[in-house]
C-alpha positions as CSV (number, residue, x, y, z in Angstrom):
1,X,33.1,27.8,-25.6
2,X,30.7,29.9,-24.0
3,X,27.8,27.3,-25.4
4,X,29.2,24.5,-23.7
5,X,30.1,26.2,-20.5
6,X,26.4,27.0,-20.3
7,X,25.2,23.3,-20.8
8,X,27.9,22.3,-18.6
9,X,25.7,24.6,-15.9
10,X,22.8,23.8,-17.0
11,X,23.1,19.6,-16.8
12,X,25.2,20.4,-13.2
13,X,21.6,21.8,-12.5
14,X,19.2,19.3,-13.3
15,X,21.4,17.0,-12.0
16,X,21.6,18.7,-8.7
17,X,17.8,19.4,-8.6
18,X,17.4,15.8,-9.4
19,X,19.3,14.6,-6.1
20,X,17.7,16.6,-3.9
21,X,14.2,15.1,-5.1
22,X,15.0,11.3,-4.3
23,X,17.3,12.2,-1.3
24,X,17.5,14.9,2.1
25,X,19.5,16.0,4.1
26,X,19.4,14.6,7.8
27,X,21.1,15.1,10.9
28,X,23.2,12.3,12.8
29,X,24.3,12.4,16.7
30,X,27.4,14.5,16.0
31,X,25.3,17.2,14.2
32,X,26.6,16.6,10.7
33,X,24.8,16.3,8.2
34,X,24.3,12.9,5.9
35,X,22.3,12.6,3.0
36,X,19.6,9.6,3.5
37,X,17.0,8.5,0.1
38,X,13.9,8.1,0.6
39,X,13.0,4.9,0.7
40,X,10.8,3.3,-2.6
41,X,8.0,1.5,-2.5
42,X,6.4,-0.6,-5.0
43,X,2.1,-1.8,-4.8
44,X,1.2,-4.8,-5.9
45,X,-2.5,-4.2,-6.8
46,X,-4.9,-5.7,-4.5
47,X,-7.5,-8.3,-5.2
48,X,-10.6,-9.3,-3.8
49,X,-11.2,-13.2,-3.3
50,X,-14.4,-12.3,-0.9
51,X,-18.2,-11.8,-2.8
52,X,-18.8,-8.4,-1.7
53,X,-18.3,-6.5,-5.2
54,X,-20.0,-3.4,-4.1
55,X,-18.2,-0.3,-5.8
56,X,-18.0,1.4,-2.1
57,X,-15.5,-1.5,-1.1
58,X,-13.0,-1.1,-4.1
59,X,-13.0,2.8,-3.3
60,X,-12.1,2.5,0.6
61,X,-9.4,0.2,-0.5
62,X,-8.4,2.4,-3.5
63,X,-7.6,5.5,-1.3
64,X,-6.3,3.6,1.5
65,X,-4.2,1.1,0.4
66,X,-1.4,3.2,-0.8
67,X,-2.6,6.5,0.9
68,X,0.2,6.7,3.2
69,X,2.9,6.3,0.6
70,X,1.5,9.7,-1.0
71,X,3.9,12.2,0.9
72,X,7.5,13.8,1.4
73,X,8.9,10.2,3.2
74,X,8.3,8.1,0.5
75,X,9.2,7.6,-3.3
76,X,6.0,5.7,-4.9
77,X,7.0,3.3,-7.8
78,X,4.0,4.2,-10.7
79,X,1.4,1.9,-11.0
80,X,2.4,1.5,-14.6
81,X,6.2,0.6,-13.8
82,X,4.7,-1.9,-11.2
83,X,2.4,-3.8,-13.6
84,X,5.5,-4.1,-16.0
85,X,7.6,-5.5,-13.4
86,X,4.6,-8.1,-12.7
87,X,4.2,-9.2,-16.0
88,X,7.9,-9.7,-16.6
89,X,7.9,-11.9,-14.2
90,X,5.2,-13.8,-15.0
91,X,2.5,-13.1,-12.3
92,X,-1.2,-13.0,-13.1
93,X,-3.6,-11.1,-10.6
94,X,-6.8,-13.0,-11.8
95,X,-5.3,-16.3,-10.2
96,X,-6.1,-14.6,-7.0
97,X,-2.5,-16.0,-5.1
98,X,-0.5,-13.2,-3.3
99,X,3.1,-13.1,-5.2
100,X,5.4,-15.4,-4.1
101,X,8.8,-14.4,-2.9
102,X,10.7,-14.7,-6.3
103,X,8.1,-12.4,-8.0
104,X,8.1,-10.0,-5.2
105,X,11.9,-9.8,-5.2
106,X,11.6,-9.8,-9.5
107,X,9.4,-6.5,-8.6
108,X,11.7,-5.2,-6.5
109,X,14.7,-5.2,-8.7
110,X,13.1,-4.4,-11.9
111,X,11.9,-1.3,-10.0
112,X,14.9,-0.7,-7.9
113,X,12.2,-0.6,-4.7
114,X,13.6,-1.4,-1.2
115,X,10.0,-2.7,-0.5
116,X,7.4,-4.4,-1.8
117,X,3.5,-4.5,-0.5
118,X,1.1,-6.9,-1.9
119,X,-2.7,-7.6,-0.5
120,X,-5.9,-9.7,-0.4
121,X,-9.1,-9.0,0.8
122,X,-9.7,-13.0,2.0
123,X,-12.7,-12.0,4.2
124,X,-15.6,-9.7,4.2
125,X,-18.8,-10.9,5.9
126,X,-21.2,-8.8,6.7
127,X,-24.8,-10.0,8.2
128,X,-27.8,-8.5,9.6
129,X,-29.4,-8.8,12.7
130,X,-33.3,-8.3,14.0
131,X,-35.2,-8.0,17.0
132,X,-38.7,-6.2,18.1
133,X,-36.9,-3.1,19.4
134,X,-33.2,-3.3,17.3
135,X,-31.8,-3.3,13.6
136,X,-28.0,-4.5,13.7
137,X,-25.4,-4.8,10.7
138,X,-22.2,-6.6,11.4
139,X,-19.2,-6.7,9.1
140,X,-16.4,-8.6,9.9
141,X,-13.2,-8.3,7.2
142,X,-9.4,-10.7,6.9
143,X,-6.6,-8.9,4.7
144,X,-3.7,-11.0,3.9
145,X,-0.5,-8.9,3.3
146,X,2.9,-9.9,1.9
147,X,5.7,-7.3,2.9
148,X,8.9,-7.9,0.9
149,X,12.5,-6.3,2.2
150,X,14.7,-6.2,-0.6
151,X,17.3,-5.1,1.4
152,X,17.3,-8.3,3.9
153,X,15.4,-10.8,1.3
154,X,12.8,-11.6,3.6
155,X,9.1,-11.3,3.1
156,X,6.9,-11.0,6.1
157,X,3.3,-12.7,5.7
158,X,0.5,-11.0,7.7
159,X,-2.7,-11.0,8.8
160,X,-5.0,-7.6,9.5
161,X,-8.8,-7.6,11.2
162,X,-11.0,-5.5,11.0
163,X,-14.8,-5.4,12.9
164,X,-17.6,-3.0,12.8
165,X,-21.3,-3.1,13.4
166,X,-24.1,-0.5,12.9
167,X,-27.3,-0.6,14.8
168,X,-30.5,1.3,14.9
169,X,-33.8,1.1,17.1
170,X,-35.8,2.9,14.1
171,X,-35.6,2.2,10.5
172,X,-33.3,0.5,8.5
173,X,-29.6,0.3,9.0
174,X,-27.4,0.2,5.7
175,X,-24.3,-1.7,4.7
176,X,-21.5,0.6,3.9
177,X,-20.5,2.5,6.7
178,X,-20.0,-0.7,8.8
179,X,-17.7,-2.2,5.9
180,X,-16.1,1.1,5.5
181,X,-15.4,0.8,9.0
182,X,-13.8,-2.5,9.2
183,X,-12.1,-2.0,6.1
184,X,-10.4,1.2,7.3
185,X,-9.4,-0.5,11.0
186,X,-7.8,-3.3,9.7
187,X,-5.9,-1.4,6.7
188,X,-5.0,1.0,9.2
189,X,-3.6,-2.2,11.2
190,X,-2.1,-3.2,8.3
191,X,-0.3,-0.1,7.8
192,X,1.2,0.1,11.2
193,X,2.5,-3.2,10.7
194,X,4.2,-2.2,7.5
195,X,5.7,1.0,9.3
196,X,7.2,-1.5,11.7
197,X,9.2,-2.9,9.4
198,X,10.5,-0.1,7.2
């Protein structure tokens, strides 16, 4: 008796430790409080459809594509789980097409995510610029985003920009910071937009 009453406690426990990882407390207007979950995103992994290959451009969007995701607000579906989901459903990366709406909702229920985030690098130009007295690098970069809301079955399609340039009147001016730049502005764009409709 006294070995069951102890499990008994023990899966009471877990259980209870479990909740209070997916879900907190909040307060409404009348000062009660009400228990909210977090809400559960899932990452389609990105592709690239531009030329630009350099390995600086897949670590910018590496670390900041799902960066924000990475805190107390969120629960992050595993990359793993994600993939699953994707190939369940039939989707292939390597055609370079965002998911349509069907896959992203497929995700979305295989996961049990109230969102779903998908993107594409369409656009990443960068050129270089000379005179007599200037050196100028200008990178110009076009995400294309698909936002799916389980919740309301609607997927919002959108568009993020991003522009920097570099310039120097002596020596040589490099490529990367100017596409880390733009990469970063219009992912932070991105990201805002996303926000907006969570």
């Amino acid at each position: 008796m006294k070995k069951i009453s102890i499990i008994a406690i023990l899966c009471l426990f877990v259980i209870s430790i479990s909740t209070t990882v997916f879900a907190e407390a909040a307060v409404d207007s009348n000062g009660e409080k009400v228990i909210t979950t977090k809400p559960i995103i899932a990452i389609i992994p990105y592709f690239n459809s531009t030329e630009e290959t350099k390995g600086y451009v897949q670590d910018v969007v590496n670390s900041k594509y799902s960066e924000q995701y990475f805190n107390k607000d969120f629960q992050l579906i595993s990359s793993v789980d994600v993939q699953k989901s994707l190939n369940n459903a039939g989707y292939n990366v390597s055609n370079k097409e965002l998911p349509d709406k069907d896959i992203l909702a497929s995700v979305a229920k295989e996961t049990n995510a109230n969102y779903v985030v998908a993107m594409e690098i369409s656009q990443l130009i960068t050129t270089r610029h000379l005179s007599f007295f200037q050196t100028k690098v200008v990178t110009k970069t076009k995400l294309r985003y698909k936002f799916y809301n389980a919740a309301k079955d609607k997927v919002v399609s959108f568009q993020a920009i991003g522009s920097s340039e570099n310039k120097t009147s002596f020596g040589d001016v490099g490529y990367k910071d100017p596409i880390t730049k733009a990469l970063n502005q219009a992912m932070d764009d991105a990201n805002e937009k996303i926000m907006s409709n969570i």
